[in-house]
PDB file of N, CA, C and O in Angstrom:
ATOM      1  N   UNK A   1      22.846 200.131  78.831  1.00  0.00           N
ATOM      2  CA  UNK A   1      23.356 201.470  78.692  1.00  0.00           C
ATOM      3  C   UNK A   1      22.705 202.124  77.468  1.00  0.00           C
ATOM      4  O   UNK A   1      22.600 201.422  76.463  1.00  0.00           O
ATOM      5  N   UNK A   2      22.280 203.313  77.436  1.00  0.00           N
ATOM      6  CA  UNK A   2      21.900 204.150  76.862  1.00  0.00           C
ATOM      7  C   UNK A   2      22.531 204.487  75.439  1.00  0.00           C
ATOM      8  O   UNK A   2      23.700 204.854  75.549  1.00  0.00           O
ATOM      9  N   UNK A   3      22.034 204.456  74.070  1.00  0.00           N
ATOM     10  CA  UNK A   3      23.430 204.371  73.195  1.00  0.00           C
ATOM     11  C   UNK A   3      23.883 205.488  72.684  1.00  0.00           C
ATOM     12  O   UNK A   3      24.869 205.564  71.952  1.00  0.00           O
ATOM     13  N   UNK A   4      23.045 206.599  73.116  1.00  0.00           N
ATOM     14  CA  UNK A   4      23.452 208.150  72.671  1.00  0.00           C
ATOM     15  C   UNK A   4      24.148 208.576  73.883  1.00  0.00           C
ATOM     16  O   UNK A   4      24.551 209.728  74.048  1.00  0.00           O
ATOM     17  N   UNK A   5      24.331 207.273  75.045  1.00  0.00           N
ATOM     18  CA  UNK A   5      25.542 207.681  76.139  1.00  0.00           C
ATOM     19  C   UNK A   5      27.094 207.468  75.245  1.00  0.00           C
ATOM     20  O   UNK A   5      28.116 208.154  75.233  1.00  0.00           O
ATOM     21  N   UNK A   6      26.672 206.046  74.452  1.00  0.00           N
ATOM     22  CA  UNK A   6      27.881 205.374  74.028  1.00  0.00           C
ATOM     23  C   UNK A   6      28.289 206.237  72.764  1.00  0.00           C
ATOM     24  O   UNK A   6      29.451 206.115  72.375  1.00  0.00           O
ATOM     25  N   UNK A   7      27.644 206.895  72.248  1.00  0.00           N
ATOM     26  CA  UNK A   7      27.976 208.095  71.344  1.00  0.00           C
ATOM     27  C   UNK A   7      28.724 209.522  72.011  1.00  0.00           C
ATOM     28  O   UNK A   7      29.877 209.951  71.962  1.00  0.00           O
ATOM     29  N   UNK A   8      28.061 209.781  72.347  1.00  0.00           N
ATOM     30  CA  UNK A   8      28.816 210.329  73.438  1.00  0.00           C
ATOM     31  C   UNK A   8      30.510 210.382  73.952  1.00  0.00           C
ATOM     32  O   UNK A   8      31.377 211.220  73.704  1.00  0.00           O
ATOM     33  N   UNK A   9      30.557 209.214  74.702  1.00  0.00           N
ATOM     34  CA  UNK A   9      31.634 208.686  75.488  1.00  0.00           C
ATOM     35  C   UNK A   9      32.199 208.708  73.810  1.00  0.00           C
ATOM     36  O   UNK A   9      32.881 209.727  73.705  1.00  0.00           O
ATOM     37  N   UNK A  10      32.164 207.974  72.497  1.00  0.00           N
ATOM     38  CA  UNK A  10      33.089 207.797  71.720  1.00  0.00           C
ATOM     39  C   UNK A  10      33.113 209.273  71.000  1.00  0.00           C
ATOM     40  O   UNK A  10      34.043 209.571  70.250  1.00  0.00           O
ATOM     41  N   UNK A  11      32.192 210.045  71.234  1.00  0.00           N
ATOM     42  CA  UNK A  11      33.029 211.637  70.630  1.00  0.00           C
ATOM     43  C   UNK A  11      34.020 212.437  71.057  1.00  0.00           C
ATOM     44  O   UNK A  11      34.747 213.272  70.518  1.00  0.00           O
ATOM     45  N   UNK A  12      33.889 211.981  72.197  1.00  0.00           N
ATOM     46  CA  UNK A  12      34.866 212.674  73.671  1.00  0.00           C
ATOM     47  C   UNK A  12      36.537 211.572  73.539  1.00  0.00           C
ATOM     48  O   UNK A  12      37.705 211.822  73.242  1.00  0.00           O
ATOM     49  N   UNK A  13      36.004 210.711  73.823  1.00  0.00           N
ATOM     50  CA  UNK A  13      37.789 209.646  73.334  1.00  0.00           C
ATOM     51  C   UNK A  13      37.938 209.928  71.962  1.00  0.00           C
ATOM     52  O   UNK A  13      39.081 209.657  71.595  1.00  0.00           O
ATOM     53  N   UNK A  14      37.199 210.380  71.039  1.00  0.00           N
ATOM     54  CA  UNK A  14      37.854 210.948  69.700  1.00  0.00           C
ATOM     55  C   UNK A  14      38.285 211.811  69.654  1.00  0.00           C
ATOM     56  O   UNK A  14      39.395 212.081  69.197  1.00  0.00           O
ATOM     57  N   UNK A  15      37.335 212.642  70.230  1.00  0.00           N
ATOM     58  CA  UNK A  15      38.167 214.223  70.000  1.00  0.00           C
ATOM     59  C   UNK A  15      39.750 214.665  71.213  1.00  0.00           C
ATOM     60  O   UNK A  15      40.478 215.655  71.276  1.00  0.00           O
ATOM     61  N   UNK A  16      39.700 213.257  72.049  1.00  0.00           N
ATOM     62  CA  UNK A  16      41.092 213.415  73.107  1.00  0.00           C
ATOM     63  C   UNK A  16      41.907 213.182  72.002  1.00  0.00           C
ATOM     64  O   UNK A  16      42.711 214.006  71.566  1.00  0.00           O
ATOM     65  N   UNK A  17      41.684 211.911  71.477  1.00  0.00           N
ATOM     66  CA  UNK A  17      43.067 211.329  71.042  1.00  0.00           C
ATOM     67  C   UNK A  17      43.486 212.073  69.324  1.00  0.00           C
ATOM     68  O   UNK A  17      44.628 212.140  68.870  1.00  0.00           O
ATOM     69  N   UNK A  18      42.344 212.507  68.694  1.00  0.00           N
ATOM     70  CA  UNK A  18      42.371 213.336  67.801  1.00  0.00           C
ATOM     71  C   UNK A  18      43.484 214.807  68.205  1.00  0.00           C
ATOM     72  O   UNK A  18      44.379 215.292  67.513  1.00  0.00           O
ATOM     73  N   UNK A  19      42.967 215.236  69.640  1.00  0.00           N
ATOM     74  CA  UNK A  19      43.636 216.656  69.830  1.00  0.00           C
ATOM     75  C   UNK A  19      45.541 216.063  70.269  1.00  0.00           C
ATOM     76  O   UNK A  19      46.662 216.543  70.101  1.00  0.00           O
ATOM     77  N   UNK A  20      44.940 214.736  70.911  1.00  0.00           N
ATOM     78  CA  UNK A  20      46.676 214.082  71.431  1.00  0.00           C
ATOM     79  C   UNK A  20      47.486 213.922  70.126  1.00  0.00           C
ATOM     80  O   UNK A  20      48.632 214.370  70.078  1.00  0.00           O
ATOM     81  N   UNK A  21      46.820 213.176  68.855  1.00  0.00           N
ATOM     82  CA  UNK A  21      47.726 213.086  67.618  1.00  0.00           C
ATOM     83  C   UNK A  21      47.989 214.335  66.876  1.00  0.00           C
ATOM     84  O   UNK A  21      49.063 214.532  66.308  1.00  0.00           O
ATOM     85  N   UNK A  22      47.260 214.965  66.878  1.00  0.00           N
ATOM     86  CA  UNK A  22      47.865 216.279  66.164  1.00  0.00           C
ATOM     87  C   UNK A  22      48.674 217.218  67.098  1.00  0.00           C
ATOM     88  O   UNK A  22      49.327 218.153  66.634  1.00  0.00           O
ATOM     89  N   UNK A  23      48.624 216.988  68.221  1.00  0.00           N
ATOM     90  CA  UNK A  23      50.158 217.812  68.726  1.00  0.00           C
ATOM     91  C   UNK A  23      51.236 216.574  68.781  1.00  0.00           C
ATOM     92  O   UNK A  23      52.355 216.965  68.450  1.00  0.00           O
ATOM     93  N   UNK A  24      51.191 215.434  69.054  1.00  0.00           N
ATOM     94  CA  UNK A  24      52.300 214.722  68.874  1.00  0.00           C
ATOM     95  C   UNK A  24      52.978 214.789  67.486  1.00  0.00           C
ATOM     96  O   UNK A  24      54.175 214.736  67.202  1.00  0.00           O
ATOM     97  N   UNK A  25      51.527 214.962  66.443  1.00  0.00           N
ATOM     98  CA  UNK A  25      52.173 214.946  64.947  1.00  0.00           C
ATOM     99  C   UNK A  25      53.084 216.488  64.906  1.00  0.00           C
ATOM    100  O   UNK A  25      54.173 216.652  64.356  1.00  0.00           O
ATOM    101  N   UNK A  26      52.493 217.246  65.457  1.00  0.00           N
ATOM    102  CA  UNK A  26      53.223 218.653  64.627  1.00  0.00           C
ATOM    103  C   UNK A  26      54.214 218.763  65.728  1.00  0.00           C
ATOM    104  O   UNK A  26      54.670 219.825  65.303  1.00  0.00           O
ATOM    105  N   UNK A  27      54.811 218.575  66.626  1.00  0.00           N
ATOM    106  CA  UNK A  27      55.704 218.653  67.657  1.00  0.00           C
ATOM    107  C   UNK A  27      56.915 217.607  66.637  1.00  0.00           C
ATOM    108  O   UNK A  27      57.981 218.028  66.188  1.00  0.00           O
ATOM    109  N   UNK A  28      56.427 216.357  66.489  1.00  0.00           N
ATOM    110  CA  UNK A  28      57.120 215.713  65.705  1.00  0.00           C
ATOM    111  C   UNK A  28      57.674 216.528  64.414  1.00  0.00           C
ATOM    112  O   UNK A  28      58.864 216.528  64.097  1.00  0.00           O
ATOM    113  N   UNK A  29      56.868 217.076  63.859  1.00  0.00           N
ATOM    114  CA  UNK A  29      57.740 217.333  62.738  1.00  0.00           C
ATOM    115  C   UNK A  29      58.519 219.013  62.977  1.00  0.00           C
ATOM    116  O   UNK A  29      59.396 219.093  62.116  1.00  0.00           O
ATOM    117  N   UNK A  30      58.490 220.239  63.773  1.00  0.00           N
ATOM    118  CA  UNK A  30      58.709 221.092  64.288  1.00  0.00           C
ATOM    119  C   UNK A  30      60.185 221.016  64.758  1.00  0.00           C
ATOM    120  O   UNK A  30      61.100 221.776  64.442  1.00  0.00           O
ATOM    121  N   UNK A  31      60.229 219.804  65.683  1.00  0.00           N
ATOM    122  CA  UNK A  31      61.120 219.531  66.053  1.00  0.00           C
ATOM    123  C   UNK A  31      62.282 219.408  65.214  1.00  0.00           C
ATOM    124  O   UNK A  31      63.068 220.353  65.143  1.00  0.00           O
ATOM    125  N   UNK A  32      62.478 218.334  64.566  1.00  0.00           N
ATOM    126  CA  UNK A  32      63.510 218.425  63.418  1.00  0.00           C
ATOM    127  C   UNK A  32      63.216 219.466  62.546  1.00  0.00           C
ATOM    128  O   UNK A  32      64.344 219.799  62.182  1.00  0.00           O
ATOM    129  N   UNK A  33      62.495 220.136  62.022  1.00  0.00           N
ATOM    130  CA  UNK A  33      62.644 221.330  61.113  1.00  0.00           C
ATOM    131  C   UNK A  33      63.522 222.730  61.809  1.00  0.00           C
ATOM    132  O   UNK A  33      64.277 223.548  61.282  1.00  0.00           O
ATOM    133  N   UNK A  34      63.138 222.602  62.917  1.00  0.00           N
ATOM    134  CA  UNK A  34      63.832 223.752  63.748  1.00  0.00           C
ATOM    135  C   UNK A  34      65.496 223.378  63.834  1.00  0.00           C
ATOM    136  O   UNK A  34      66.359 224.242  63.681  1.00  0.00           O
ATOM    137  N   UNK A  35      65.850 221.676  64.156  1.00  0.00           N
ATOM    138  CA  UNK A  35      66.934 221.386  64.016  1.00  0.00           C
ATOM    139  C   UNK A  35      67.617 221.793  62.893  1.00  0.00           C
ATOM    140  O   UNK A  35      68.546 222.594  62.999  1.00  0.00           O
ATOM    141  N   UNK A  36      66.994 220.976  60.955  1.00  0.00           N
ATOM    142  CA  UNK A  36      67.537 221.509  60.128  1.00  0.00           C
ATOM    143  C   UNK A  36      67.831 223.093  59.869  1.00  0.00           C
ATOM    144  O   UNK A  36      68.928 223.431  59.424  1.00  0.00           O
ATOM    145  N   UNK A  37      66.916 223.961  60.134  1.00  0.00           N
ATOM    146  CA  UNK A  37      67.301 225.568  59.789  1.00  0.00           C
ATOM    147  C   UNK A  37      68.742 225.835  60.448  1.00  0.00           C
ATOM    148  O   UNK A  37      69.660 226.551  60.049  1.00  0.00           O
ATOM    149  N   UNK A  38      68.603 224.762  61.960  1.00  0.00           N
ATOM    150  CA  UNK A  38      69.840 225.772  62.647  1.00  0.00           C
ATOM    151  C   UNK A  38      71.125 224.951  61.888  1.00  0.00           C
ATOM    152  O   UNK A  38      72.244 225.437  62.054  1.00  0.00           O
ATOM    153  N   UNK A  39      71.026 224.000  61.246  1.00  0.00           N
ATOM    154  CA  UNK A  39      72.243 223.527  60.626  1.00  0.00           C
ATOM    155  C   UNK A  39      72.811 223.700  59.096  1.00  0.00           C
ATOM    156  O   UNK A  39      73.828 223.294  58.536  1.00  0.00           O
ATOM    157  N   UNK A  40      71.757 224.442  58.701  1.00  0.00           N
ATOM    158  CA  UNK A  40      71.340 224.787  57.844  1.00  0.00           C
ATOM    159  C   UNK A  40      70.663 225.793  57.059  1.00  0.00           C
ATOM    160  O   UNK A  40      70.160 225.581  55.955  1.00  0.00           O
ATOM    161  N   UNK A  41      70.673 227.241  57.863  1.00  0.00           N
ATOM    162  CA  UNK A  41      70.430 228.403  57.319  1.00  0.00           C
ATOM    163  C   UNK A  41      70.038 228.769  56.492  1.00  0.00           C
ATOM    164  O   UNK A  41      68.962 229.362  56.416  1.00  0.00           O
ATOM    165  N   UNK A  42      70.963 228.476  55.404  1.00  0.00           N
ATOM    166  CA  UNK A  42      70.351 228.854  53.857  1.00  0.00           C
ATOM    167  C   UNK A  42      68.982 228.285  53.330  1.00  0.00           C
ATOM    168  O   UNK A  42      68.042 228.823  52.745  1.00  0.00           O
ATOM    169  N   UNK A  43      69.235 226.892  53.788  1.00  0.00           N
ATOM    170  CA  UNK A  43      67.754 226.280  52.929  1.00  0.00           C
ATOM    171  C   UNK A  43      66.856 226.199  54.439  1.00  0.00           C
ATOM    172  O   UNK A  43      66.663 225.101  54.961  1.00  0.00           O
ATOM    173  N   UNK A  44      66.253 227.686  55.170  1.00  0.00           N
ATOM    174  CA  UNK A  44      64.900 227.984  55.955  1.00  0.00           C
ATOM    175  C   UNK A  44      64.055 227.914  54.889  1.00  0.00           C
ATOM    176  O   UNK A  44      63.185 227.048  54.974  1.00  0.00           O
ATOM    177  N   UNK A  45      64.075 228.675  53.786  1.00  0.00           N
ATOM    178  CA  UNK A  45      62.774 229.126  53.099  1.00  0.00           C
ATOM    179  C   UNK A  45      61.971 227.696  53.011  1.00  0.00           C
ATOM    180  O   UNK A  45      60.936 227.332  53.569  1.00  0.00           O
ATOM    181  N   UNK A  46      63.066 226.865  51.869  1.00  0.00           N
ATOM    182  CA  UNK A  46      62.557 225.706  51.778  1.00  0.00           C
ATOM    183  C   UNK A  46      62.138 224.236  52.905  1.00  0.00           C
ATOM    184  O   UNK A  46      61.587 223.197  52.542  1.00  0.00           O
ATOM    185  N   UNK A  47      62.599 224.584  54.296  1.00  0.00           N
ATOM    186  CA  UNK A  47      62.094 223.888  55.126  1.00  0.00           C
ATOM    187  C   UNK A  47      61.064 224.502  55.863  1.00  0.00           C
ATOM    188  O   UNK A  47      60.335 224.008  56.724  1.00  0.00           O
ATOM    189  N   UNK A  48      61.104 225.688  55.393  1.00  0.00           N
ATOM    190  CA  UNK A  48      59.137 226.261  56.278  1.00  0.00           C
ATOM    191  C   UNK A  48      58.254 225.791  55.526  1.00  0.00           C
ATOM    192  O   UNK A  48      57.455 224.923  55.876  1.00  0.00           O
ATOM    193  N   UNK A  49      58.318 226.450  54.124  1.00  0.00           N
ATOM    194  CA  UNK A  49      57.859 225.789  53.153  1.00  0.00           C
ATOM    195  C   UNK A  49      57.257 224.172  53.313  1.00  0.00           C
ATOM    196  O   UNK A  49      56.098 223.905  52.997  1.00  0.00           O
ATOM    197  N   UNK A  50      58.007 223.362  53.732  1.00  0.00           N
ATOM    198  CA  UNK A  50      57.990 221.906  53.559  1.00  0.00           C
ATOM    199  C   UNK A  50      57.169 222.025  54.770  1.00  0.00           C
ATOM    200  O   UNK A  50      55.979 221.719  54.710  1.00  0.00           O
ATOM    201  N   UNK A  51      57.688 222.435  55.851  1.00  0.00           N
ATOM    202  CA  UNK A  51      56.603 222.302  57.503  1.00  0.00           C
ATOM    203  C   UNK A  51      55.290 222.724  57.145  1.00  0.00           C
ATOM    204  O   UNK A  51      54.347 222.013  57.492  1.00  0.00           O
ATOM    205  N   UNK A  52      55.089 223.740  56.524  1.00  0.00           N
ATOM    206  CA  UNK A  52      54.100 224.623  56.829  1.00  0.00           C
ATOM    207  C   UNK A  52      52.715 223.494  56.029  1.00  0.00           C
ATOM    208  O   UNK A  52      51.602 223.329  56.529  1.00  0.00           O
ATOM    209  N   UNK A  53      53.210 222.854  54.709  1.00  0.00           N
ATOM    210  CA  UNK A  53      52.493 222.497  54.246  1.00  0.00           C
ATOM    211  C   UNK A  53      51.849 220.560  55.102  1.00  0.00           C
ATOM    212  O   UNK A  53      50.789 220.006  55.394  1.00  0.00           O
ATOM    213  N   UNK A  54      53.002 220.333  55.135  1.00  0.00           N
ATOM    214  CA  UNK A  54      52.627 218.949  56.152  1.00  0.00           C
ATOM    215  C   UNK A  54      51.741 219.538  57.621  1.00  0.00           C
ATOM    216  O   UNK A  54      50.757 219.012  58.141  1.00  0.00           O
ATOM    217  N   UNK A  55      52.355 220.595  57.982  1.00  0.00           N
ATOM    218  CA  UNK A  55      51.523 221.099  59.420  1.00  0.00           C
ATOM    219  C   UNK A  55      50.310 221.343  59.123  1.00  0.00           C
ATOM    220  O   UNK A  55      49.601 221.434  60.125  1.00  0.00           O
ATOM    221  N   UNK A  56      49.641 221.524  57.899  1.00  0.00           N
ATOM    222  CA  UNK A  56      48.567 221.548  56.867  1.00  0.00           C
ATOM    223  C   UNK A  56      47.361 220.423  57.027  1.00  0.00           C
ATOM    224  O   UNK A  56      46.192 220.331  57.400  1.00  0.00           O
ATOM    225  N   UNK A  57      48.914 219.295  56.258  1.00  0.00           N
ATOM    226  CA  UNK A  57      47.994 218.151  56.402  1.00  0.00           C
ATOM    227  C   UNK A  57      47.125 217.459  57.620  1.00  0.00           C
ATOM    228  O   UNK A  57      45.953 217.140  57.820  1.00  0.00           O
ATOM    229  N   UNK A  58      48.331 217.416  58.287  1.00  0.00           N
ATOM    230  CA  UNK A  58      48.232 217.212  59.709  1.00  0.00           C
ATOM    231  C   UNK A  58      47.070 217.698  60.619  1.00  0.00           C
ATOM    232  O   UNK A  58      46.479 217.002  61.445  1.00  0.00           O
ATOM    233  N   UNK A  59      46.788 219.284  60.272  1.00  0.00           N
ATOM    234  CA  UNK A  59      45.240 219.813  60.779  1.00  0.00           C
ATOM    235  C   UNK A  59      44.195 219.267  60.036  1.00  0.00           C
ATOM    236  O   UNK A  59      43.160 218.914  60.602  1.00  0.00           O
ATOM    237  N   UNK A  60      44.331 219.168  58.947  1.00  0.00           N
ATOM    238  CA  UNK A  60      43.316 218.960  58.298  1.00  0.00           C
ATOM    239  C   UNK A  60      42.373 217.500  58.390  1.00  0.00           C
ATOM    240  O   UNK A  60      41.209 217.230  58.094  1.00  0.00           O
ATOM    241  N   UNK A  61      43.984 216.411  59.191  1.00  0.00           N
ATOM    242  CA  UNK A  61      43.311 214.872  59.580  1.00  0.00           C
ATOM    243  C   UNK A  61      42.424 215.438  60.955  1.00  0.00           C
ATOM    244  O   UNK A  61      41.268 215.066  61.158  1.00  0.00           O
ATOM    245  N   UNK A  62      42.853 216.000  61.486  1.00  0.00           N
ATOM    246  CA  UNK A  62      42.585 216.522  62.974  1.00  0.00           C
ATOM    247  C   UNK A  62      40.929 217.182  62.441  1.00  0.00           C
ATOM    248  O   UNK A  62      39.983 216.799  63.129  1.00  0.00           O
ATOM    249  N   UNK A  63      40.697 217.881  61.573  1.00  0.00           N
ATOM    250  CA  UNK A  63      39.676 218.601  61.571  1.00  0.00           C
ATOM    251  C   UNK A  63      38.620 217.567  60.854  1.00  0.00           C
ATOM    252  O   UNK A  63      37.428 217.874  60.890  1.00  0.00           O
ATOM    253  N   UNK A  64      38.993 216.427  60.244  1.00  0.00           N
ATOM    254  CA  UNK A  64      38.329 215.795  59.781  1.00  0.00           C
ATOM    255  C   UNK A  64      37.438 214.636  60.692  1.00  0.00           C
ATOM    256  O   UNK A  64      36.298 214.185  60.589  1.00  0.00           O
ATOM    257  N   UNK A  65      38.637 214.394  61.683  1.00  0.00           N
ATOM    258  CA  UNK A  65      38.384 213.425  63.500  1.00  0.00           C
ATOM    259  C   UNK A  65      37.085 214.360  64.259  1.00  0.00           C
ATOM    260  O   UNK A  65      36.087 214.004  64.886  1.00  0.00           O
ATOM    261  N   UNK A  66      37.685 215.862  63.828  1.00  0.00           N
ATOM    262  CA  UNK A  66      36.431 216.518  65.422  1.00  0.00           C
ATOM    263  C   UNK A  66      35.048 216.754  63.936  1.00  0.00           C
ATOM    264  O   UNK A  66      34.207 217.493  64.447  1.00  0.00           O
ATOM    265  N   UNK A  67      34.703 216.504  62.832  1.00  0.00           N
ATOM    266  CA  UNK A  67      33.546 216.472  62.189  1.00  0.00           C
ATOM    267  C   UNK A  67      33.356 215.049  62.770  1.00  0.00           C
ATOM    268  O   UNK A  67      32.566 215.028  63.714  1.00  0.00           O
ATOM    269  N   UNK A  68      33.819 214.023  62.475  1.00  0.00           N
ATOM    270  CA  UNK A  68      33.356 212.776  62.622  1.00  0.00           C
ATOM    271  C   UNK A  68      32.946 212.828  64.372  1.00  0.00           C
ATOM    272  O   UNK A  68      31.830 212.386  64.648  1.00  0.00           O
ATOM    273  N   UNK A  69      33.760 213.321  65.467  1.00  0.00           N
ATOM    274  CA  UNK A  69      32.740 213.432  66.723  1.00  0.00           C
ATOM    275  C   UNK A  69      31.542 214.104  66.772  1.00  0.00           C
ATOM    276  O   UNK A  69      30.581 213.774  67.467  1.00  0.00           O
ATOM    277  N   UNK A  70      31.586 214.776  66.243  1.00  0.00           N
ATOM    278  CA  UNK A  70      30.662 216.120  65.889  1.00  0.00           C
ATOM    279  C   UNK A  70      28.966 214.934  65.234  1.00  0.00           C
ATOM    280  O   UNK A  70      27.833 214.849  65.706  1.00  0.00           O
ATOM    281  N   UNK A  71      29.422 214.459  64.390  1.00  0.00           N
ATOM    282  CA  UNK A  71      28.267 213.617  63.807  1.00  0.00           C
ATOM    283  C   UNK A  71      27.955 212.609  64.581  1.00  0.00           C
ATOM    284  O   UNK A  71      26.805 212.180  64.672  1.00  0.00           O
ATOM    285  N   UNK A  72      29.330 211.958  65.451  1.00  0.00           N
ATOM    286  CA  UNK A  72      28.578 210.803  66.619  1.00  0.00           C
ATOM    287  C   UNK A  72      27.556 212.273  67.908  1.00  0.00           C
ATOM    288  O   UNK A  72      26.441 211.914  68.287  1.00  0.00           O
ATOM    289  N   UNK A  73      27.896 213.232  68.239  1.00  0.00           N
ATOM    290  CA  UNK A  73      27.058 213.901  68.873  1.00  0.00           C
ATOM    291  C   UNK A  73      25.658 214.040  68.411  1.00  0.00           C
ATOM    292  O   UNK A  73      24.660 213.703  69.049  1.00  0.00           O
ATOM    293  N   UNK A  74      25.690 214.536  67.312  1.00  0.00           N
ATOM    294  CA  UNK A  74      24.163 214.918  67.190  1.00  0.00           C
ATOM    295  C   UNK A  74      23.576 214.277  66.351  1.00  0.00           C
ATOM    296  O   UNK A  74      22.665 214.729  65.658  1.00  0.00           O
ATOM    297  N   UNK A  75      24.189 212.700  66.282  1.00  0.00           N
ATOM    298  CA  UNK A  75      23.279 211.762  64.947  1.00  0.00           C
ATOM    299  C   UNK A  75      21.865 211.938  66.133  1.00  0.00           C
ATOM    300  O   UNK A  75      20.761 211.471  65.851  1.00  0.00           O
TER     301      UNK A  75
END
């Protein structure tokens, strides 16, 4: 087999499971944040606050996965 096939094939299963973990991650944390506001009203500011910045991190692993396919493409 060809190994810029096998580059290939592993940019494509990266960038799936890359795009699969970052919506499982931010669904995960969305979820309970939306719970706390509604039980909890007063402290929204400080739980967007808290989401917004983890929903942050969270892209930023994601954007770091589709450079690394990105470099198995066009080594």
């Amino acid at each position: 087999m060809d190994p810029s096939a096998l580059a290939y094939l592993g940019a494509g299963l990266g960038t799936g499971l890359v795009a699969l973990g970052t919506g499982l991650g931010i669904g995960r944390l969305a979820g309970p944040a939306m719970e706390a506001t509604a039980r909890q009203p007063e402290a929204t500011n400080d739980i967007r606050t808290t989401m917004i910045v983890a929903a942050a991190l969270i892209e930023g692993v994601a954007l770091f996965g589709l450079v690394v396919a990105f470099i198995l493409t066009f080594k």
